[in-house]
N, C-alpha and C positions, 0 to 999 in steps of 0.2 A: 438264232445261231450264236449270238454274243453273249445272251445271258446262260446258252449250254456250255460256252467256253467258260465263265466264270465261275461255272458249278463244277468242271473239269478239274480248273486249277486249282480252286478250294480245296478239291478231294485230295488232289495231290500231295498238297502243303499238309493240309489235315494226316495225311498218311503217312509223310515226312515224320513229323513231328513225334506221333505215336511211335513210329519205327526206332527212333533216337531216343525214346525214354528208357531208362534204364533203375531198376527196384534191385536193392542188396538185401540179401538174409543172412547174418551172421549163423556162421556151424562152428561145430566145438569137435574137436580129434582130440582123441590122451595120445600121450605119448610121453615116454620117460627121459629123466636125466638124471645126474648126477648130484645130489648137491657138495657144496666144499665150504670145509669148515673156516667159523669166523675168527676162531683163533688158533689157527695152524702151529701144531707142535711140529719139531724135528722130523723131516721126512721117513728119515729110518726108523723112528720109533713106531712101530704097530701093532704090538704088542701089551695086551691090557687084564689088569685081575680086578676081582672086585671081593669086599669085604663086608658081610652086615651081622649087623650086631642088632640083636631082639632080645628087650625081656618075653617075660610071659607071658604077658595080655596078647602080646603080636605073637610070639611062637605058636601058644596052643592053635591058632586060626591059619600062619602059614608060618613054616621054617624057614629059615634064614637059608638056608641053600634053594630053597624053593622059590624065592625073592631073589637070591641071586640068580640064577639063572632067568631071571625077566629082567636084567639089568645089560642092555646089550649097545656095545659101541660099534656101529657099524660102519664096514672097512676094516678095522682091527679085527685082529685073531686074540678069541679070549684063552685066558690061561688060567691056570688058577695055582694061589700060593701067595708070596708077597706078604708074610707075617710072622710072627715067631710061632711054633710048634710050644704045646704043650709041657715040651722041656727045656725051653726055651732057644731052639736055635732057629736060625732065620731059612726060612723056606723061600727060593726066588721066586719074585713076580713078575709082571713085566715091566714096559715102560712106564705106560700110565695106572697109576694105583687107585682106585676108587675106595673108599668106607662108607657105608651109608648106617644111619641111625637111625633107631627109633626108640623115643620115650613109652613110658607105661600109656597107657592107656586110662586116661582120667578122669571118673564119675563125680560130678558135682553137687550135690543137691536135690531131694528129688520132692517134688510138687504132686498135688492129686489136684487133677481139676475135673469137673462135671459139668454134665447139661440135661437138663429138663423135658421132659416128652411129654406132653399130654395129648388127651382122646377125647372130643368132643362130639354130644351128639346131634342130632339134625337141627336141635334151636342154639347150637353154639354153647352148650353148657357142659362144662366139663365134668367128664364122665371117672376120668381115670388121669392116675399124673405117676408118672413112674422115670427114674434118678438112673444118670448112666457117668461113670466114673473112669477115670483114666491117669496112669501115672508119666508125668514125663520130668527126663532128666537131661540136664547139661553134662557135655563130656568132650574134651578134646585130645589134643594127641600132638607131639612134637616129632617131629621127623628133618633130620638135617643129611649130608652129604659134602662131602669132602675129597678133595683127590691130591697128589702129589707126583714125581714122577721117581724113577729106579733108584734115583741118588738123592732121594728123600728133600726133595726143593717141593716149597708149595705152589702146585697148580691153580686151586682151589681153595679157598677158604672156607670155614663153616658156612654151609650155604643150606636156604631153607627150603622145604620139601611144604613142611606142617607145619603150621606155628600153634605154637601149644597154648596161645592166650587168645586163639579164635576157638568160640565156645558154640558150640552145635546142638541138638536137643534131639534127646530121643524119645517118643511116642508111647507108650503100652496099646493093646489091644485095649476096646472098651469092658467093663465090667457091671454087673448090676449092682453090685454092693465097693463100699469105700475099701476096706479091708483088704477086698479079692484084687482090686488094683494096685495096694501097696503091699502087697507080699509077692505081687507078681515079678518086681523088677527084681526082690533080692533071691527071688527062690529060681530067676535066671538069668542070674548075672554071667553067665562066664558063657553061656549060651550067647545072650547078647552082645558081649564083647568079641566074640567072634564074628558074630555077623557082621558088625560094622566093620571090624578091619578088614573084611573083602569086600565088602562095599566099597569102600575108600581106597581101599590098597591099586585098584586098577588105575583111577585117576592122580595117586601118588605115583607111582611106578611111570605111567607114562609122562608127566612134570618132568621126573626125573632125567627121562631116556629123552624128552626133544632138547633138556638144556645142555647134554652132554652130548648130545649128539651135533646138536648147534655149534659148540663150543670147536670139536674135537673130529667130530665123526665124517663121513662119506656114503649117508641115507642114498638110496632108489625113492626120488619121488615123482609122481603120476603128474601131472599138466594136461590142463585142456589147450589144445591150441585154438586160439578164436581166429578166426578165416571168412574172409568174407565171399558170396557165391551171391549168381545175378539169380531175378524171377521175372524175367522180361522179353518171355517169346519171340513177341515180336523186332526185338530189338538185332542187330546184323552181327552182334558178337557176342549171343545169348547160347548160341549150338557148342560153338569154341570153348567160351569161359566154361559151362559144364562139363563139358567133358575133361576138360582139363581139372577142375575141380575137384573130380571123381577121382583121378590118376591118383594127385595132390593129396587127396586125404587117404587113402592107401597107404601112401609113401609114408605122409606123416607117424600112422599106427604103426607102421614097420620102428619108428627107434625106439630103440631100448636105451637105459642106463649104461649098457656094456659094450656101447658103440655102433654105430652108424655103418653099414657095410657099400660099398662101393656100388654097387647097382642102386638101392635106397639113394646114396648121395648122388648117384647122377639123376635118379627120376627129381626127386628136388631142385637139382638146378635147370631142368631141363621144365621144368612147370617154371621158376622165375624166370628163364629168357624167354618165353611164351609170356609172362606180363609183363614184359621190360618193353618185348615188342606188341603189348596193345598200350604202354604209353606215350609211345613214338604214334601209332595209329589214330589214336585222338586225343589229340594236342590244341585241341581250338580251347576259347575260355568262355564254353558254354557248361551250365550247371552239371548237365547230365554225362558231358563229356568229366570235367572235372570231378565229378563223382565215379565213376569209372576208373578215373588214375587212382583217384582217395583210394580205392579197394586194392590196386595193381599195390602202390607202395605198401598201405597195410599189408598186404598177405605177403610181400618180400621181405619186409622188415620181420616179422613173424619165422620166415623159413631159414630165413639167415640168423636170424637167432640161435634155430633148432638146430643149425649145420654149423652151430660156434665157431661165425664170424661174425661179432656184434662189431667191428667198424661201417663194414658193409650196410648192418642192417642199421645202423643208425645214419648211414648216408640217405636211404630208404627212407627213414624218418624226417629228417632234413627235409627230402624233397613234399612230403605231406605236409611239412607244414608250410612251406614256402606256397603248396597247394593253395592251400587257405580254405577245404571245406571243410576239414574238423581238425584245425592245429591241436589241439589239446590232448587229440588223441597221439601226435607224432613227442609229442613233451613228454607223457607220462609214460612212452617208449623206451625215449631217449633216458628219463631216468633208470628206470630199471636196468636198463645193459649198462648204463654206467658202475651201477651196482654190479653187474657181473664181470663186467670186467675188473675193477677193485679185487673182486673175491678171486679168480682167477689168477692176479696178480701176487696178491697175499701168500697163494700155493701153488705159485710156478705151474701153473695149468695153461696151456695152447686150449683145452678143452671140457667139457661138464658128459664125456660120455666116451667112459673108457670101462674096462671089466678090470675087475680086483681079486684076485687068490690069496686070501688069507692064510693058506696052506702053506708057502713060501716066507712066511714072516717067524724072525725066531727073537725071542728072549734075549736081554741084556747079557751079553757075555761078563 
């Protein structure tokens, strides 16, 4: 009878124990915001032209209107103008004035190199030896960018895009004969020069548009939100936390850039006072309990982010680290919203998720 008690109580404890264990899987939501810029022009300024100047190497491969038009400040309403005409009178721009450059197009030198093929037969004796040829050449390209604003004050100083003393190389097809490889690059040079400049031109164009957009703009960018979710069946607030979970990542894919709508922001808060009240539920300072808060402050710090109240969510964070199961995670938090709120502040922002009509924006009077 005593040793069935013992075997009773074991099971118990054993089942205890198992019941209180608790496993996290981190998930990932998008969801959008706003970003704001690091050097905030005059709020009324939103209005923006842009200006490119191409020789011919860049022309014949893409026009200068064709380049402009992939130069885009987003938030601003682009316009176009901001130069002198033809007979010289000043056509208006808007606020911020863009020109972008680009130098020729640069052929340097060109080289013929080979390499040797042979055919040998089943005692390794070579049977046949036959010469394969190929021309390649260096060539770079300069591209700079500049901005001002209506009343002709520099924004921007010449700033670099290309730098024309980074030297690149270009390849030929192979050839069987020396010849056939060095008439190949001059009998298609302009074939060539085109092709690299759309080659290159996608990764110049976008250089351009994240440092101006960095600088000045109000981009739609995508975020994953990381959230943490339990996998512990057996566990007594394993049914709860999932489904709540569930709710929670809904909500999250609900915001956009263009604002947060009031049912969205009460499902949000209505998932954090649901882990607010499982870290009042376990509160003891056993691992598994403390692991359980770890995820409750994560995922609040996380939503209070997304619902731009980084006080809050850094109090959130606070309390993670005070936790002590993975401070480091509540530090590299608390940086980041520091950062947002700086940036926030910088441009008189309450928030990172509002909508913009650029339709509404007009020209320097």
């Amino acid at each position: 009878m005593k040793k069935q008690l013992i075997i009773a109580i074991t099971i118990v404890f054993s089942g205890m124990g198992t019941a209180q264990k608790i496993d996290l899987d981190r998930v990932f939501v998008p969801h959008q915001y706003r970003d704001l810029p690091s050097t905030p022009l005059d709020s009324t300024w939103r209005t923006y032209n842009v200006r490119v100047e191409v020789p011919s190497t860049i022309s014949n491969a893409m026009s200068a209107s064709s380049i402009e038009e992939r130069v885009n400040l987003q938030g601003w309403k682009k316009v176009y103008g901001g130069f002198e005409d033809f007979e010289g009178r000043r056509i208006e721009g808007g606020h911020a004035q863009f020109t972008v450059n680009f130098d020729d197009l640069m052929f340097d030198g060109q080289k013929i190199d080979q390499r040797k093929e042979e055919t040998k037969n089943k005692e390794g004796v070579v049977t046949a030896t036959r010469y394969y040829y190929w021309s390649t050449v260096n060539y770079s390209i300069g591209a700079t960018y500049s901005a001002k604003d209506w009343q002709s004050n520099v924004l921007i100083n010449r700033s670099t895009i290309s730098n024309s003393t980074t030297k690149m190389e270009w390849k030929s097809p192979e050839f069987s004969s020396h010849s056939e490889a060095e008439r190949y690059f001059s009998n298609n040079r302009q074939a060539i020069s085109n092709k690299l400049v759309k080659e290159h031109m996608e990764s110049w164009l976008n250089s351009l548009n994240y440092s101006i957009n960095d600088k000045y703009g109000f981009p739609v960018s995508t975020d994953q939100a990381s959230l943490w979710t339990t996998d512990s069946k057996k566990h007594p607030e394993n049914e709860a936390w999932v489904a709540n979970m569930a709710k929670m990542k809904a909500s999250v894919a609900k915001v956009t850039a263009n604002g947060i709508d009031a049912a969205t922001r009460a499902e949000l808060m209505s998932s954090i006072e649901y882990m607010t009240g499982v870290l009042a539920k376990y509160a003891a300072d056993e691992k598994s309990e403390r692991k359980l808060r770890y995820a409750c402050d994560y995922n609040n710090a996380v939503l209070y982010t997304i619902l731009d109240m980084p006080d809050k969510a850094i109090e959130s964070c606070n309390a993670l680290i005070a936790n002590d199961y993975d401070a480091k995670d509540g530090e590299k938090m608390i940086e980041k919203l520091n950062k947002i709120k700086e940036l926030m502040a910088k441009n008189n922002k309450v928030g990172r998720h509002y909508s913009i009509d650029t339709n509404k924006f007009n020209t320097p009077n």
